[in-house]
N, C-alpha and C positions, 0 to 999 in steps of 0.2 A: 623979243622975249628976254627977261632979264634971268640973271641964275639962278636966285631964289626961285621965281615962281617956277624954270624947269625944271628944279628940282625938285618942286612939290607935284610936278603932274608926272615928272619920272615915278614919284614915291607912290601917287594914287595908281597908275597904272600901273604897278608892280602889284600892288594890294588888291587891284579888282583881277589882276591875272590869275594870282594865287587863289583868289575866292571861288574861280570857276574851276581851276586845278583841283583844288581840295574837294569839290562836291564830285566830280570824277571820281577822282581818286578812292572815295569813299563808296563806288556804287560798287567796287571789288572786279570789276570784269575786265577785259583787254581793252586797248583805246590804243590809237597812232596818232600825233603830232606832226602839224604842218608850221612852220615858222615863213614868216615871210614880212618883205621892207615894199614902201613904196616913194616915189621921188615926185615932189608937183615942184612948184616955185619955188625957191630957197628951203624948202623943208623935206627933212628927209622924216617919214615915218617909219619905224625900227618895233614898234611894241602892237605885233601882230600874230595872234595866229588862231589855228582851227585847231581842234579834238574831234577826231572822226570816231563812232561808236556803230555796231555792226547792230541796226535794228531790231534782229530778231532777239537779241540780248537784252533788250531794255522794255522794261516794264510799264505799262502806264505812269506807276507812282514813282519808281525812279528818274522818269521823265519831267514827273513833279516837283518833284525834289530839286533839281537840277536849276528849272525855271525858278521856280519860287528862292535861290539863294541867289539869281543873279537877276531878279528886278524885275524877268520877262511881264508884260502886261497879259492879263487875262484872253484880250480877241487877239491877241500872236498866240497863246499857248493851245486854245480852242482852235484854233485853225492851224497848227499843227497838228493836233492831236486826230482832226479830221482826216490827214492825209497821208496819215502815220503808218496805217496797215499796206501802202505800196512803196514804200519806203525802204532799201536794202540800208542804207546808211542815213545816220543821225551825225550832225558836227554843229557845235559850240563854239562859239569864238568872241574873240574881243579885241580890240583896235585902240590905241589913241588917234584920234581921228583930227582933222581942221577943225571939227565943230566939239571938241571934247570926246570924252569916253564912251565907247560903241562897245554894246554886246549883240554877239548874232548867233543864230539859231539856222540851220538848214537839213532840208532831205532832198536824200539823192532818190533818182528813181533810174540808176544807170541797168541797171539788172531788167527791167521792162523795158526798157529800150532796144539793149541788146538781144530780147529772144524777139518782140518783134522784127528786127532788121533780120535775123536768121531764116525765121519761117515765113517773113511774105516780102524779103529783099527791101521795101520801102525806104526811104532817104530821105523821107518827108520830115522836117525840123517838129521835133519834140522836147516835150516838158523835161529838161533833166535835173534842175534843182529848186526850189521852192528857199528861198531866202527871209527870215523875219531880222529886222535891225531896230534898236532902239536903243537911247541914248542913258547911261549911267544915271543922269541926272533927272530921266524922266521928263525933263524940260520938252523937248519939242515932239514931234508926231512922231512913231512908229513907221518903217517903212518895209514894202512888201517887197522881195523881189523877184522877177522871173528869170531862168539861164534856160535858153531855148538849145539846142545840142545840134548840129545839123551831121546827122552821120555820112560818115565814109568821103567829104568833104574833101578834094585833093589840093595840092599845094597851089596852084591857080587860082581855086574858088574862095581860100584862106585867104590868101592878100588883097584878090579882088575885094571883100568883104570889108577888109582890115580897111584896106585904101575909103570905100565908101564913108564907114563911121568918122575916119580923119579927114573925110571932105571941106574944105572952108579953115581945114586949119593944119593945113601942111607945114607953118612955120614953126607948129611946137614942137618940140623935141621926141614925144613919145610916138609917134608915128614911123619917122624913118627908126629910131629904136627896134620897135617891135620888129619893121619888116627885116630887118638884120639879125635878129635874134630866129625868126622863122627861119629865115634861109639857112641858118649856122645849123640852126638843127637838123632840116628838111635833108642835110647835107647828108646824114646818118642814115636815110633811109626810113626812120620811124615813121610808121602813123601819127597823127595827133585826135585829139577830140577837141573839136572845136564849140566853142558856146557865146553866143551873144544875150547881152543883159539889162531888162529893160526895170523899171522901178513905177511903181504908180504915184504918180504926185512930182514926179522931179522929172529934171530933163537928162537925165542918164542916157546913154549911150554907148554898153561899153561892151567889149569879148574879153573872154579867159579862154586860154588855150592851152590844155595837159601836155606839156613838151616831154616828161617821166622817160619816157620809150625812148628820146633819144640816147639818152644816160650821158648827158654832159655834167660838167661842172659850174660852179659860178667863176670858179676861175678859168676857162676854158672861153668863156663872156666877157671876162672882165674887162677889156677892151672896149666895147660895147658900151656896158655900163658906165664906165668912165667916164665916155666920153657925154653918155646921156646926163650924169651927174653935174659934168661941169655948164653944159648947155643949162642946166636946172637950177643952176648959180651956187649948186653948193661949194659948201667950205672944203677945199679938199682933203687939207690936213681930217682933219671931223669924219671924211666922209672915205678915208683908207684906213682910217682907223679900225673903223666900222666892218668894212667891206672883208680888211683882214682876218678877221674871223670869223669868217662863212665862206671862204674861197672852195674847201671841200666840199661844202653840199652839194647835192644835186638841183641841178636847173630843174624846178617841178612846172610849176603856173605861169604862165604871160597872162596880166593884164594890162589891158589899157583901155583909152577911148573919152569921151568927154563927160562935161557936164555940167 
């Protein structure tokens, strides 16, 4: 990638961030932001995040509103809206992605989960988020995704898990990552919520796991990440640059996995 053109898909990614900020912004009610980076082969992706909205806040039409300024296609916003009323949480996001600019659409159904596992004990893996993604550009197909939750999940059944999906491909880097990043936390004592993530039409393959409860840092990782960064061939100058200014946050999300 040469400068120019980085500079122009830094620029459009800054202006589809903003566009989804501002339709937020304007619905007037509370919202929490997630930021977050991800590391494949020489490329670092940095222009990520979600806006989480508390369901029972949001109106059909300011749900409307919402979709319709950021391009959502008609059968993703109809099949949110279907599944709208078991939904505790709404989140919007948007990515510069490998294949160009991604906007997503998700509901959580953590709140159902949760009273079921109280009143009939069950551990049986459920629905926890309902994912719609499609591409700024309109260009290619819409994708659906599923994040199956498997509650009360202990640190055994997580990497056995983790280990499976990275089966066949133990030499890439985000595998032994991940499991070093479980264990650093697992170290804390925390629970995790664990989720595996499948896509219709692709070969995905992946888990997200809420690590929140341990209350670590990025810098408390950054060891870790380092060294996943340099295995990932990034530039490291580029990529402590980067890194520097988010060493405070909190470690929230691990993902990983193929595809």
């Amino acid at each position: 990638m040469n400068r120019e053109h980085g500079e122009t898909v830094a620029r459009d990614a800054a202006a589809h961030g903003q566009r989804l900020l501002d339709r937020i912004i304007a619905l007037g009610i509370d919202y929490g932001r997630e930021d977050s980076f991800k590391m494949s082969a020489g490329r670092l992706l940095a222009d990520r995040f979600l806006i989480g909205l508390r369901a029972r806040e949001l109106s059909t039409r300011s749900i409307l509103d919402v979709a319709a300024g950021i391009g959502m296609p008609e059968p993703l916003v109809s099949a949110l809206l279907a599944q709208l009323p078991r939904a505790d949480v709404v989140l919007f996001g948007m990515e510069d992605g490998d294949a160009g600019l991604i906007y997503k659409a998700y509901l959580e159904f953590w709140e159902e989960i949760r009273r079921t596992v109280r009143a009939t004990g069950s551990t049986a893996p459920a629905l926890m988020n309902l994912g719609f993604k499609w591409q700024a550009d309109g260009v290619a197909k819409p994708v659906v995704s599923r994040y199956t939750c498997y509650p009360m999940l202990d640190l055994a059944g997580i990497l056995a898990r983790v280990r499976r999906i990275h089966a066949g491909h133990e030499d890439q880097p985000s595998g032994g990552a991940a499991r070093s990043l479980i264990e650093r936390a697992a170290a804390r004592g925390a629970p995790f919520i664990y989720l595996e993530v499948g896509e219709e039409g692709t070969p995905r393959s992946s888990y997200d796991i809420n690590l929140y409860r341990a209350n670590l840092t990025l810098a408390e990782v950054e060891p870790i990440v380092r060294e996943t960064a340099r295995r990932y061939a990034l530039p490291e100058d580029r990529f402590l640059a980067f890194y520097s200014g988010i060493r405070a946050r909190p470690l929230g999300h691990l993902s990983g996995g193929v595809g």
